[in-house]
N, C-alpha and C positions, 0 to 999 in steps of 0.2 A: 838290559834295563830292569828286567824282572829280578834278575841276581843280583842287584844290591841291594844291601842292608836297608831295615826296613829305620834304623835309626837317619838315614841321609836323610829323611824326605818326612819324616814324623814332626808333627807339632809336639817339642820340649819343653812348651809351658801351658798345660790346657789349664783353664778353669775347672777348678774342682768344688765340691761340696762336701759337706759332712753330715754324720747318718743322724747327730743332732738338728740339725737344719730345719727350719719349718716348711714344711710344702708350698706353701701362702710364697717363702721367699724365694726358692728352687724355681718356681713357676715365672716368675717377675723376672730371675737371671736368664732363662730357659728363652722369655719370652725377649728379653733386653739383646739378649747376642742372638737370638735369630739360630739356636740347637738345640736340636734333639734327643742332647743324650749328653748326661756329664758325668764323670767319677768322681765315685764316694771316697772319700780316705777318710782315714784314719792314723794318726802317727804317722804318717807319713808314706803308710802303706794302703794299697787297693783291696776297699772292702766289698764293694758292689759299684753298680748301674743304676743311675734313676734317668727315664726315658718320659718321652712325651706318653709314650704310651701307657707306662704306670700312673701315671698322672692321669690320662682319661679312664684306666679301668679303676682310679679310684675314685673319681666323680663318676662315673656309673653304677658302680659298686654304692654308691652313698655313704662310703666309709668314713668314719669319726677320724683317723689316722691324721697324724699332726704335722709328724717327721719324717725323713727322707727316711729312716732306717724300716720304717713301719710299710714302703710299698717297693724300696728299691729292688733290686735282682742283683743275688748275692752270686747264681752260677754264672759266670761270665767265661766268654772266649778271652783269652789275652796270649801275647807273642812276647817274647824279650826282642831287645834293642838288634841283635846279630843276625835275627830271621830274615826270611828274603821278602822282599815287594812281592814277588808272585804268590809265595805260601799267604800276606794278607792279603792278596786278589783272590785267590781260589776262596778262602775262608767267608768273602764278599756275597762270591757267587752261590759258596753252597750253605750258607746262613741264613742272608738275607738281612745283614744289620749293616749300618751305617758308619759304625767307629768301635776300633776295637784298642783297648790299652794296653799301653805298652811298658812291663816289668820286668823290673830285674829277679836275680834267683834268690832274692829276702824279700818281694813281693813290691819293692817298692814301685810307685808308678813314677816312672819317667819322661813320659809323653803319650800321645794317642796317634793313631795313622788311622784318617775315614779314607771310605770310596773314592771321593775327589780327589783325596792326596793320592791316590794310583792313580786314575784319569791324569790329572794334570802332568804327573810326572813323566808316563807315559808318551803324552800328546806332545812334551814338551821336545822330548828324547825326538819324534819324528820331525817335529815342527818349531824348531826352534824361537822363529819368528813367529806371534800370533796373526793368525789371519783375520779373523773377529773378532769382536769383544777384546781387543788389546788393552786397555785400559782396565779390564777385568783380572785378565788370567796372568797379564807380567807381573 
């Protein structure tokens, strides 16, 4: 289950942003789908991350910053589509981030795969049937 491809089980249409984007709006979509973390494109390629958390250290910060380009996080983890579920589980465990992008080898992004997409996929792999929360997790 951990050897499959990290494309089976990836979200292939995430919501994305651009590093023109005004903070004011990033935070409204951020705040509207209920995530923590969106990519930046550009052309159609992965430029960075803007995260809940660039968002609070720039209301902490008190900073004038307008646009996503102005606080996003340009070093990012990313996986191409062929990687295994277990390499984005380890990546999970010794990170500590939430959702990591997933590009091809011209950078484009093609989808994301968070912590939950292993959880679920995992859990699903043991328990086909859910036992809780069915209405949630089928």
């Amino acid at each position: 289950m951990l050897n499959e491809e990290v494309r089976k089980i990836m979200s292939s249409d995430p919501v994305t942003v651009k590093p023109s984007d005004s903070i004011a709006d990033v935070t409204k979509v951020m705040f509207d789908l209920k995530v923590q973390q969106l990519p930046v494109v550009e052309d159609n390629k992965l430029v960075g991350m803007v995260t809940s958390f660039d968002l609070w250290k720039n209301c902490m910060n008190q900073s004038k910053a307008n646009q996503v380009s102005d606080i996003m996080t340009t070093k990012i983890i990313k996986i191409a589509p062929i990687d295994k579920v277990g390499t984005a589980a380890e990546l999970f465990m010794d990170r500590r981030f939430k959702t990591i992008p997933v590009v091809n080898l011209d950078g484009e992004l093609k989808g994301v795969i968070t912590a939950f997409d292993v959880i679920k996929h995992t859990l699903k792999r043991e328990y086909p049937k859910s036992i809780l929360y069915s209405e949630i997790i089928d």
